[in-house]
Each structure stands twice: as structure tokens, then as C-alpha cells.
KETI-874022 format. One record per residue (C-alpha): residue in one letter; x, y, z; residue number from 1. Coordinates in Angstrom, 1 decimal, always signed. Layout:
{res: A | xx: X | yy: Y | zz: Z | n: NUM};
...
***
This chain:
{res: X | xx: +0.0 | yy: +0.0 | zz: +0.0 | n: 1};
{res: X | xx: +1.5 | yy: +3.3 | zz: -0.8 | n: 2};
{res: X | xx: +0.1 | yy: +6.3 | zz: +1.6 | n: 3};
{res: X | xx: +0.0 | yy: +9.5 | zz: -1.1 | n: 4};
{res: X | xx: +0.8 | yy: +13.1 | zz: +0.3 | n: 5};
{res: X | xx: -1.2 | yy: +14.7 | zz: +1.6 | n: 6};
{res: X | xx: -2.4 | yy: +12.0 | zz: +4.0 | n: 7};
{res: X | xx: -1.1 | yy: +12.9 | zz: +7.3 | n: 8};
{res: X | xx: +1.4 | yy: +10.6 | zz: +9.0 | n: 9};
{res: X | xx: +0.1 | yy: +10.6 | zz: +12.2 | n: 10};
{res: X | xx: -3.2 | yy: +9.2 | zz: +11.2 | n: 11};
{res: X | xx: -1.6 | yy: +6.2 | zz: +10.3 | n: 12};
{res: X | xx: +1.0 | yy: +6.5 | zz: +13.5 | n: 13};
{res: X | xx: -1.0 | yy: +3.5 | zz: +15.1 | n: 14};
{res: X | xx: -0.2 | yy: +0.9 | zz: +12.4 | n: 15};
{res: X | xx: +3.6 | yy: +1.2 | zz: +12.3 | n: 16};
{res: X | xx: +6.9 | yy: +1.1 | zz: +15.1 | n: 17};
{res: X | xx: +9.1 | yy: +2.6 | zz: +12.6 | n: 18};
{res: X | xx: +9.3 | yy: +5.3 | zz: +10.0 | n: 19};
{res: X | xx: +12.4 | yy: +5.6 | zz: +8.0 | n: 20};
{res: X | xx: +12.8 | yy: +8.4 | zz: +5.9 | n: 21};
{res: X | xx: +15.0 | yy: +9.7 | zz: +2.7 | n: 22};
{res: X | xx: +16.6 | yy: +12.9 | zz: +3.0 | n: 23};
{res: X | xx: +16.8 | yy: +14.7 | zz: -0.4 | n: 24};
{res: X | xx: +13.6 | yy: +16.0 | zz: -1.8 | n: 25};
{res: X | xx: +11.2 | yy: +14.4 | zz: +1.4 | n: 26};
{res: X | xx: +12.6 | yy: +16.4 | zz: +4.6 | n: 27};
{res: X | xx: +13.1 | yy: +19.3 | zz: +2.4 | n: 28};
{res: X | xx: +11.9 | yy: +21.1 | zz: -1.1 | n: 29};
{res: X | xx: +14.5 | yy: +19.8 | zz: -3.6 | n: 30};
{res: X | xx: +13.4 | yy: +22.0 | zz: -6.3 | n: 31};
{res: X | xx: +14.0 | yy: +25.3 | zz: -4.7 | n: 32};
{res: X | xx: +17.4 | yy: +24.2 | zz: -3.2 | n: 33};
{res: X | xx: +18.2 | yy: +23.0 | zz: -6.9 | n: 34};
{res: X | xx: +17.4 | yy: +26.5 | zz: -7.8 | n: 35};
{res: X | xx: +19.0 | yy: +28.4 | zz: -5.2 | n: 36};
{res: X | xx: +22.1 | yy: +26.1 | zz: -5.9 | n: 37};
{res: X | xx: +21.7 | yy: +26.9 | zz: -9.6 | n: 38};
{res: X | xx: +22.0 | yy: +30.1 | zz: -9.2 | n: 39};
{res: X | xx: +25.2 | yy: +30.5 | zz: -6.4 | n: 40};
{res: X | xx: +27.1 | yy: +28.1 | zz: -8.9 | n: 41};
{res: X | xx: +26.5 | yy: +30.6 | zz: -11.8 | n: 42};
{res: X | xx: +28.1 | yy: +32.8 | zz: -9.6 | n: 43};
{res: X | xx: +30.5 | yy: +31.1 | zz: -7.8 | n: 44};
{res: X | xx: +31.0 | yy: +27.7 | zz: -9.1 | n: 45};
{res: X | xx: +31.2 | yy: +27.4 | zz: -13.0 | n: 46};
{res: X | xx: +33.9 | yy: +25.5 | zz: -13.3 | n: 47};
{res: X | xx: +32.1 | yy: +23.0 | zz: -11.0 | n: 48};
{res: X | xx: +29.3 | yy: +22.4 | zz: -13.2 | n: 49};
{res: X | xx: +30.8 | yy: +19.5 | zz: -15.2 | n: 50};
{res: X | xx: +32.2 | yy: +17.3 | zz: -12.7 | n: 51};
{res: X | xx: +29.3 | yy: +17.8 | zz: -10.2 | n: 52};
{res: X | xx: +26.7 | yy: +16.9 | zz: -13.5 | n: 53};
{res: X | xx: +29.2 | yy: +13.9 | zz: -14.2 | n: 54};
{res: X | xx: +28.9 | yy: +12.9 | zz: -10.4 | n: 55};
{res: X | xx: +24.9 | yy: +12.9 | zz: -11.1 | n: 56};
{res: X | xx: +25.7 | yy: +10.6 | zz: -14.0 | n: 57};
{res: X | xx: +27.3 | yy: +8.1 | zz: -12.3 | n: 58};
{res: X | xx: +25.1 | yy: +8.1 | zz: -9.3 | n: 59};
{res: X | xx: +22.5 | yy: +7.1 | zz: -11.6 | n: 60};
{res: X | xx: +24.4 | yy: +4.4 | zz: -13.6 | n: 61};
{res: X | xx: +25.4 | yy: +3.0 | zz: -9.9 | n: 62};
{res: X | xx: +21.6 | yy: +3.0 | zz: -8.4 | n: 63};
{res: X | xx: +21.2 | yy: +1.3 | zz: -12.1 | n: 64};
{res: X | xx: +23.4 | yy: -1.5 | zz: -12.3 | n: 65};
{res: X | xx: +25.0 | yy: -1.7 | zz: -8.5 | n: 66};
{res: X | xx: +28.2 | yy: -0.9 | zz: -7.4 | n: 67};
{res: X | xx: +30.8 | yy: -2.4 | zz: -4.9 | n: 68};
{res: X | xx: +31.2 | yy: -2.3 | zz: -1.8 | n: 69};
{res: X | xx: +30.7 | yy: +1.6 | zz: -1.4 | n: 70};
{res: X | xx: +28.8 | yy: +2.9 | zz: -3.9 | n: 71};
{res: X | xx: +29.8 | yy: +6.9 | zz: -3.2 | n: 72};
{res: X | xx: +34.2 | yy: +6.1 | zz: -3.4 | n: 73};
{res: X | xx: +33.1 | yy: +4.3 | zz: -6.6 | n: 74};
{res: X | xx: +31.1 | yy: +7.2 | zz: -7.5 | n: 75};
{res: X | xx: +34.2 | yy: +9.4 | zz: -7.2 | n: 76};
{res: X | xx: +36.3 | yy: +7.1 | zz: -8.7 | n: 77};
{res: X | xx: +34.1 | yy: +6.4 | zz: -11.5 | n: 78};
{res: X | xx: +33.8 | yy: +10.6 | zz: -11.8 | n: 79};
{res: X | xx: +37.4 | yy: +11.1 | zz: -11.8 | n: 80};
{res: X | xx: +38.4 | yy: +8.9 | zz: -14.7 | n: 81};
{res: X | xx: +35.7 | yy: +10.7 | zz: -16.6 | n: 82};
{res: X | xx: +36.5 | yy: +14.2 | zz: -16.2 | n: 83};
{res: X | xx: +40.6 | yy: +13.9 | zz: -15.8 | n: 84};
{res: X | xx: +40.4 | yy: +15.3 | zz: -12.2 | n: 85};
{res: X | xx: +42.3 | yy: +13.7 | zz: -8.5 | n: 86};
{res: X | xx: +39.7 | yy: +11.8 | zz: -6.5 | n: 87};
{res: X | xx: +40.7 | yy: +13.5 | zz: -3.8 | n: 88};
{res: X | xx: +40.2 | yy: +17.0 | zz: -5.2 | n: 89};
{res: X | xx: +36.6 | yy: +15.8 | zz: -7.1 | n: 90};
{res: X | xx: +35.4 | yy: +14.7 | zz: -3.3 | n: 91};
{res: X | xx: +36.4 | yy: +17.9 | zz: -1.8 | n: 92};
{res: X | xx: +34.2 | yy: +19.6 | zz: -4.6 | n: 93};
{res: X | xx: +31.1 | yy: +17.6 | zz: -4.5 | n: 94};
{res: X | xx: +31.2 | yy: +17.8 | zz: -0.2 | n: 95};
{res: X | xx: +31.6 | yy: +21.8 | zz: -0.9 | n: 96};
{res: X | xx: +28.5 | yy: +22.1 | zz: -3.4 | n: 97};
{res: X | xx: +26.3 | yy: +19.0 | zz: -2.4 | n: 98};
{res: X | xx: +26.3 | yy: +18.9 | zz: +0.5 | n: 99};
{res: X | xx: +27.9 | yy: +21.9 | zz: +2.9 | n: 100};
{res: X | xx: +26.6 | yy: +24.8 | zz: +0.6 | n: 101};
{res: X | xx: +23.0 | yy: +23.6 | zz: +0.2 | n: 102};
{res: X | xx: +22.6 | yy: +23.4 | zz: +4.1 | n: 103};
{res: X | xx: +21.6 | yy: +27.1 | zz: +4.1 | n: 104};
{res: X | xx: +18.9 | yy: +26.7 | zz: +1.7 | n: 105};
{res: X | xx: +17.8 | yy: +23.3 | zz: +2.9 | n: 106};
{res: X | xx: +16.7 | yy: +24.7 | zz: +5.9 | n: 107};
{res: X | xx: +14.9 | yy: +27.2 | zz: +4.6 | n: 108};
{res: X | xx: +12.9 | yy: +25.1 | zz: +2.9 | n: 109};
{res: X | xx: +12.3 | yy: +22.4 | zz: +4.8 | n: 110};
{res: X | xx: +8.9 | yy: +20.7 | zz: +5.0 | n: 111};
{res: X | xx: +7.9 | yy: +22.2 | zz: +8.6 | n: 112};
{res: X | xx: +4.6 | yy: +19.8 | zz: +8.6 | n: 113};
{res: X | xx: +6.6 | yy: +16.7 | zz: +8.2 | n: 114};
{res: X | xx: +9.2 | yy: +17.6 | zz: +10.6 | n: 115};
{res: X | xx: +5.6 | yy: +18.2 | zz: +13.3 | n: 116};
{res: X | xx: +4.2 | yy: +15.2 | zz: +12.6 | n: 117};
{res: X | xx: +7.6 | yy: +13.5 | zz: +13.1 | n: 118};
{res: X | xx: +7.9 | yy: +15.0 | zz: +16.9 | n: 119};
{res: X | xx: +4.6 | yy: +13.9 | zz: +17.4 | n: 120};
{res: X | xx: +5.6 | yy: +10.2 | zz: +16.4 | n: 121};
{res: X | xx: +8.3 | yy: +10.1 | zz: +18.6 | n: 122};
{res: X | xx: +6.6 | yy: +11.4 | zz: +21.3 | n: 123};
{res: X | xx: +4.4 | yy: +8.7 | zz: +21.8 | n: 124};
{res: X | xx: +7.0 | yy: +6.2 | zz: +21.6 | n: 125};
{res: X | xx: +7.8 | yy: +5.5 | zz: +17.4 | n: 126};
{res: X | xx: +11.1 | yy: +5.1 | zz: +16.0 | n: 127};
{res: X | xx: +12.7 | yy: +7.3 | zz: +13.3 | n: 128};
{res: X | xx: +15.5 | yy: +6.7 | zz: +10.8 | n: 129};
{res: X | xx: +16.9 | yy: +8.4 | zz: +7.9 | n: 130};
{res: X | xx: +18.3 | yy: +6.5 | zz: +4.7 | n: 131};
{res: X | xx: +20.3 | yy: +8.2 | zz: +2.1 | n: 132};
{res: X | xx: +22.3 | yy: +7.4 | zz: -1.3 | n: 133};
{res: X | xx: +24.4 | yy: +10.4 | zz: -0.1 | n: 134};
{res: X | xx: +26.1 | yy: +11.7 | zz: +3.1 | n: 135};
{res: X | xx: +23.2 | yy: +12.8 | zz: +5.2 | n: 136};
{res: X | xx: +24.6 | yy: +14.1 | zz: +8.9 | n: 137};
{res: X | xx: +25.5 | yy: +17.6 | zz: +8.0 | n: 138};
{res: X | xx: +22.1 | yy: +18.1 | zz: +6.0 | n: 139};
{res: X | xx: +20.7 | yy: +16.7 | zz: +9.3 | n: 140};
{res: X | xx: +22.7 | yy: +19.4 | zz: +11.4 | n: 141};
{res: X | xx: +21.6 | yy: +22.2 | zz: +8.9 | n: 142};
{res: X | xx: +18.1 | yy: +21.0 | zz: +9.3 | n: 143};
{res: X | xx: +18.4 | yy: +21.2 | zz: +12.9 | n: 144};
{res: X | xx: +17.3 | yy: +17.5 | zz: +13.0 | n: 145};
{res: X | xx: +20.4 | yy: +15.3 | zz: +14.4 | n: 146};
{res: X | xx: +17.9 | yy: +14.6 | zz: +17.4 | n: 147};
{res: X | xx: +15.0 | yy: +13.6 | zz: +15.7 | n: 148};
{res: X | xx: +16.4 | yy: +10.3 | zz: +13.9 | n: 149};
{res: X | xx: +17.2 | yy: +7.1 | zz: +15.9 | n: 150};
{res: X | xx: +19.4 | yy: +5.9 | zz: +13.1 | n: 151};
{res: X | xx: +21.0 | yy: +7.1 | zz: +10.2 | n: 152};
{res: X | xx: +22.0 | yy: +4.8 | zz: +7.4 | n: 153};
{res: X | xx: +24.3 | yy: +7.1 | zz: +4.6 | n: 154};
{res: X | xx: +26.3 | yy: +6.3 | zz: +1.8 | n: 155};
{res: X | xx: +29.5 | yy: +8.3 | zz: +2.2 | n: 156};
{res: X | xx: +29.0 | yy: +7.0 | zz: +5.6 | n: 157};
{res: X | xx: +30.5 | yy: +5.0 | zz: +7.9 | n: 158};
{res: X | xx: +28.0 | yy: +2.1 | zz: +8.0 | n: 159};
{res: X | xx: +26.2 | yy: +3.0 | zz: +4.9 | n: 160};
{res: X | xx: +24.8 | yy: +1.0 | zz: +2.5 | n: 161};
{res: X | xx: +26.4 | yy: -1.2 | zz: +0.1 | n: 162};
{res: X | xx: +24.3 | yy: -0.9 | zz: -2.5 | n: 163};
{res: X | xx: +21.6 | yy: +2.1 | zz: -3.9 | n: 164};
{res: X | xx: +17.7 | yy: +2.0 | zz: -3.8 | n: 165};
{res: X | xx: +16.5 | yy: +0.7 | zz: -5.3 | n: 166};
{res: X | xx: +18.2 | yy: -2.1 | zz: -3.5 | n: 167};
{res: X | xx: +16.4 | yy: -2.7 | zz: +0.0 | n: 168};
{res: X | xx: +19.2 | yy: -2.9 | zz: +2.2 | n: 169};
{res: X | xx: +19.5 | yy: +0.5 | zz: +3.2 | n: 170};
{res: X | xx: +15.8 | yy: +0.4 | zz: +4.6 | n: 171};
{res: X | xx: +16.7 | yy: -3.3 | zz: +6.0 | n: 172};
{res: X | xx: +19.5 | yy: -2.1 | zz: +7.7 | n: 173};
{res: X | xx: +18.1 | yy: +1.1 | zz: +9.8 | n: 174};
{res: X | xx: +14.8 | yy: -1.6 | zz: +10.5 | n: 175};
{res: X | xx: +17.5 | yy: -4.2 | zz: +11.9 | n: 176};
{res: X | xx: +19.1 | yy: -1.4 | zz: +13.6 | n: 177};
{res: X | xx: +16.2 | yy: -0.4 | zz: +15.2 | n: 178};
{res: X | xx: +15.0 | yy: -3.8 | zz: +16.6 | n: 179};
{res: X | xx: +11.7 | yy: -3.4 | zz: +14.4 | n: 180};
{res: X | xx: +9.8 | yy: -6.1 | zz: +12.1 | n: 181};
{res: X | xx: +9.8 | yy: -4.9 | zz: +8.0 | n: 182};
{res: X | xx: +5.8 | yy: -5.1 | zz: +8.3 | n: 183};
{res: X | xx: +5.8 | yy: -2.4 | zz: +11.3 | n: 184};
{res: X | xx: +8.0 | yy: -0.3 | zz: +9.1 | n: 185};
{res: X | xx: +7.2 | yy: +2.8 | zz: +7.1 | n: 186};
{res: X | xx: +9.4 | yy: +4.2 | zz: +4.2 | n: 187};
{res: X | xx: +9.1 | yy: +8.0 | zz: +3.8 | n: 188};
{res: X | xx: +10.6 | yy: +9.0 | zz: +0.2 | n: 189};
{res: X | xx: +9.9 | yy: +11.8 | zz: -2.9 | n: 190};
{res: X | xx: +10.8 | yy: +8.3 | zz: -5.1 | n: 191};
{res: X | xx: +8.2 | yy: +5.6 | zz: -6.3 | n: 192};
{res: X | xx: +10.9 | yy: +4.3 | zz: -8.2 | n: 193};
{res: X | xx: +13.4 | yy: +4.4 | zz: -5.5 | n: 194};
{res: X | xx: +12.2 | yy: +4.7 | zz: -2.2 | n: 195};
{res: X | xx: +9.2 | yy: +3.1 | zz: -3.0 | n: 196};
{res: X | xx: +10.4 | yy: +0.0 | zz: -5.1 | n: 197};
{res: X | xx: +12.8 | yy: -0.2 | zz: -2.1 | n: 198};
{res: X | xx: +10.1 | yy: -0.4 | zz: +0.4 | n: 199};
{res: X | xx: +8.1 | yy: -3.0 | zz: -1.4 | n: 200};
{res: X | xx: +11.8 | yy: -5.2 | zz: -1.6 | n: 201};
{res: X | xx: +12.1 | yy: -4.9 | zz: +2.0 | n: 202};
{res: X | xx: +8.5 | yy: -5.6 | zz: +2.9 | n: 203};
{res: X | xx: +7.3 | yy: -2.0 | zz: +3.8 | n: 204};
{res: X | xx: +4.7 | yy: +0.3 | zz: +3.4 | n: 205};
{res: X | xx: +5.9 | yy: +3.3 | zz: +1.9 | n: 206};
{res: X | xx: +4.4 | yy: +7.0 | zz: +1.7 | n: 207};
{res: X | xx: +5.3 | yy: +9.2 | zz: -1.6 | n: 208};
{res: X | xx: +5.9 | yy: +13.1 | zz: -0.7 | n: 209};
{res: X | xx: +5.6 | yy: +15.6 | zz: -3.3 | n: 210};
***
């Protein structure tokens, strides 16, 4: 069953232990980040325009057709054969513009009703996680939201995934962590064909935010 925004989360609190959220695009408003983003890199950043789009590109191909044993150092590796650039030098630029930068904007538009109806979870007793295909704690810190989440399972992380949603085990791996059944469990993403197709592998119930 897939709950559809806007049903609110804390009519369906009853029926689950667990809710395990993504990051990007669900806890906050991906598209005016993206354009906030946009706009500093015309300003600031042009010469990172091409290795960050590459990085994209390879994310994808990876969530596509797997990866190794950590999909994000593949990711850079994968990036810096591409675009004739150190590894070293590419990871410094995609942690400056993907993920430090945006943590101004990110928190300006984050999805204040969620993050309610998260608190209220919690407060009578559920547990909360957050799964990402990219590092997630500073976003977390930027969203003011370290405290909210039980568990955080990040690739870029230490004890992140192995493998990208769609693969399950992200969403396995936070449930295992927090001693709850996959039935009790509900994914949180802005992704049917991530998040959700994730959810369904792991034997969730998942909710699509738009």
C-alpha cells in the first residue's frame, strides 16, 4: 500500500513502530534548493558544473546496475576517470556544493509539517531513521534535526549502504538497527521508483511526498 501526500502521518502513526525516511527531496523542497544552488554556482561555481553533473551521471548508472562495496568512493572514482580530475580534489568539490553549501537553503525550505508530525511520532513512543544514497549528517545538522532520527543509514557514511535504492538494504539495515519487524515499518521518500520500489523489496509500506 502506498500512503500519497497529503495524508497525514500521524493518522496512520497506530499501524507502524518505525518510519524511515529519505533525505533529499522528502525532509526538504529539492526543487528550490536545486534552484538556489543553480544560481550561487553561476556565480561562484562554474567551473564545477561538469564534474558535479558527471557525479549525477554516475550516481544514476550505480543506483542502475550496483556498485561495490561503497557505492559513493566508486562514484568518485568512476567521476574522476571521466573528467581527468584527483579523486581526492573531485570529493572535496562535491562535499563543498552537495552537500555543505546547500545546508543554508535546505533549511529554509524544509517541510515544517513533516518535521511536526515527526515529533509527534516520537513522542508517543515510534522510532525514526533516515536512509540516504548520499552523506546525510551535516544536511541533518543544517536541518536542525540530528535529534529527531534514531538511526542514520548514509552512503558516504561509515556504516552505509552497500548498494543504492533501489536495493532494499538501506531500509533493512536502519529496520535491523532499530529492533523493528519490516511489516511495522514505514518508508518515507519523494521516489516511487526508488524509495518506493525499495520499500516494497524490504516488505514495507511506503508514503510518496511531493
Amino acid at each position: 500500500m502506498v500512503w500519497p501526500w497529503p495524508v497525514r502521518l500521524v493518522a496512520a502513526a497506530d499501524d507502524f513502530d518505525a518510519w524511515l525516511f529519505d533525505l533529499d527531496g522528502t525532509l526538504y523542497r529539492a526543487r528550490w534548493v536545486k534552484l538556489m544552488m543553480a544560481a550561487e554556482l553561476a556565480l561562484a561555481g562554474w567551473s564545477a558544473v561538469r564534474p558535479l553533473r558527471r557525479f549525477r551521471l554516475e550516481h544514476e548508472i550505480i543506483r542502475e546496475h550496483g556498485a561495490g562495496s561503497d557505492p559513493f568512493r566508486q562514484q568518485l572514482a568512476r567521476m574522476a576517470e571521466a573528467v581527468a580530475i584527483e579523486q581526492d580534489a573531485l570529493e572535496a568539490l562535491v562535499r563543498q556544493w552537495m552537500i555543505e553549501r546547500p545546508g543554508r537553503w535546505i533549511a529554509r525550505f524544509k517541510r515544517q509539517e513533516l518535521f511536526d508530525e515527526i515529533r509527534a511520532f516520537r513522542a508517543g513512543g515510534g522510532k525514526t531513521a533516515v536512509v540516504s544514497d548520499y552523506p546525510a549528517r551535516s544536511k541533518l545538522r543544517a536541518l536542525g534535526a540530528s535529534s529527531l532520527f534514531d538511526v542514520v543509514v548514509a552512503s558516504g557514511e561509515p556504516g552505509g549502504p552497500r548498494r543504492l535504492k533501489p536495493d532494499p538494504e538501506g531500509y533493512q539495515r536502519a529496520a535491523d538497527s532499530l529492533g523493528v519487524r519490516p511489516e511495522r515499518c514505514l518508508v518515507i521518500g519523494d521516489r516511487d521508483d526508488a524509495d518506493g520500489a525499495a520499500a516494497r523489496s524490504a516488505g514495507m509500506q511506503f508514503r510518496l511526498v511531493r
